[in-house]
PLY file of the C-alpha trace (Angstrom):
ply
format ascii 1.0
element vertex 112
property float x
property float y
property float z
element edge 111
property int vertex1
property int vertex2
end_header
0.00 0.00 0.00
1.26 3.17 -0.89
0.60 6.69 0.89
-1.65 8.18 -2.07
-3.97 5.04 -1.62
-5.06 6.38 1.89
-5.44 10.03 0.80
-7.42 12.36 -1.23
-5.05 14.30 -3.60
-6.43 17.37 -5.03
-3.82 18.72 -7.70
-3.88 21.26 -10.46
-3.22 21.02 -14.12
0.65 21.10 -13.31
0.41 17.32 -11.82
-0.90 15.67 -14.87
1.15 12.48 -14.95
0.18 12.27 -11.04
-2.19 9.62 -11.88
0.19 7.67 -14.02
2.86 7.71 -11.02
0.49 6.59 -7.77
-2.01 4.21 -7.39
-5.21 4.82 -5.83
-8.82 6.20 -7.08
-8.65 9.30 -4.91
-6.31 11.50 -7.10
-8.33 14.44 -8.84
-7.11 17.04 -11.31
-8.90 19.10 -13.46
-9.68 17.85 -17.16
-7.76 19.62 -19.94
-9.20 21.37 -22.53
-8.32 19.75 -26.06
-5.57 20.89 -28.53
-6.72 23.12 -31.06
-6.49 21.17 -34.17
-7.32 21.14 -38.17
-10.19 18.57 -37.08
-11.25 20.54 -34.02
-10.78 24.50 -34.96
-12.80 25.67 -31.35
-12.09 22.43 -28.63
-14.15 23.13 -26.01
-15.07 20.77 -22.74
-18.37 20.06 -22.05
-20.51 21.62 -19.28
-20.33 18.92 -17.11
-16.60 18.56 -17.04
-16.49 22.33 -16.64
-18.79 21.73 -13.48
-16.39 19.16 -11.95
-13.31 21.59 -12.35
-15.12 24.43 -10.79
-16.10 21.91 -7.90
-13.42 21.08 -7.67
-11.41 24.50 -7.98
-14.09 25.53 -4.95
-12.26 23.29 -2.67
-8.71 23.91 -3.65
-9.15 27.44 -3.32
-8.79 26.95 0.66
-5.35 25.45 0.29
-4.14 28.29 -2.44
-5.08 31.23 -0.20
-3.54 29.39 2.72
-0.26 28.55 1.26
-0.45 32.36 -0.27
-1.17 33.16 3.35
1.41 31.61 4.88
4.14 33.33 2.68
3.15 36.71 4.44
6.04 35.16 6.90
9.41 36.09 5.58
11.30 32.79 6.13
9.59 31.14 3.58
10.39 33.52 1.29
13.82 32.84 1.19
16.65 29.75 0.91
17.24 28.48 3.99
20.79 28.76 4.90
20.86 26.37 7.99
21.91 22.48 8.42
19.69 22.14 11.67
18.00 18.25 11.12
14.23 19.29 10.39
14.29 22.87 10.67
12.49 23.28 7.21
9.41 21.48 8.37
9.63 23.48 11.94
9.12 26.63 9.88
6.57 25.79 7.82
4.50 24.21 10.67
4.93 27.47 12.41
4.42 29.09 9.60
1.18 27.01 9.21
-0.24 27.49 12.87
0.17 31.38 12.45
-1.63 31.70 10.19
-4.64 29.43 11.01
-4.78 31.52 14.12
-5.49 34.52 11.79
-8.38 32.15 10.45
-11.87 34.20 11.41
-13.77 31.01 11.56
-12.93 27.35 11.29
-16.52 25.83 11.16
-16.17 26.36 6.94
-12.89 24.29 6.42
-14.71 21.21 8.68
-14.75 19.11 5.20
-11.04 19.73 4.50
0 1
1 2
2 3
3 4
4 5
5 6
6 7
7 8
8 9
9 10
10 11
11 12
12 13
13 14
14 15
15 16
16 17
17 18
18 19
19 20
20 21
21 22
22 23
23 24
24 25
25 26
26 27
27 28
28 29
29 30
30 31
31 32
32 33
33 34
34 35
35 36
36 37
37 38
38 39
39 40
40 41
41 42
42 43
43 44
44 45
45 46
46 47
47 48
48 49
49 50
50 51
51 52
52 53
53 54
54 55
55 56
56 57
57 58
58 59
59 60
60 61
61 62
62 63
63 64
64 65
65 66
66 67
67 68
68 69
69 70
70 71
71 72
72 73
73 74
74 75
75 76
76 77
77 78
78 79
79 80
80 81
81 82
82 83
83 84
84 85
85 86
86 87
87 88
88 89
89 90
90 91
91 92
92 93
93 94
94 95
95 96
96 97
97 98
98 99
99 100
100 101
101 102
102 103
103 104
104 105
105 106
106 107
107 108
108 109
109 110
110 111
């Protein structure tokens, strides 16, 4: 068993060989629109594929704005220059509980 199989993975159109790399049924990315072509001039998806990416878009949105949130702290906005075991992950868990104390209310991320 491998750690994706026990997850839900919500990526974005950068991750598109995700699914090809892991196993499980839980990884979701967006569909793609077609390639322009000689066959297809206008490629367009169809309205029920453009629901499921603004679905789910709707629920990534929470982890965008938090990661943009987080970067309002100035150590993750540069390289770290320190060989302390572990201090990356320190930082961005402190990083991380900052700014969910700056969260107004908590009760709309419950599904997350």
């Amino acid at each position: 068993m491998t750690w994706s199989e026990n997850i839900n993975v919500l990526a974005d159109l950068g991750y598109q060989g995700i699914k090809s790399d892991y196993e499980g049924d839980r990884i979701e990315i967006p569909v793609k629109k077609p390639r322009k072509s000689r066959a297809v001039p206008k490629p367009e998806l169809s309205e029920e594929k453009k629901s499921e990416n603004r679905a789910l878009g709707k629920v990534r949105i929470f982890v965008e704005n938090a990661i943009g949130g987080m970067k309002c702290y100035n150590i993750l906005n540069h390289p770290f220059r320190n060989r302390k075991t572990d201090f990356v992950d320190d930082a961005i868990a402190l990083c991380a509980g900052l700014w969910n104390m700056l969260l107004p209310d908590k009760t709309e991320l419950s599904f997350i």
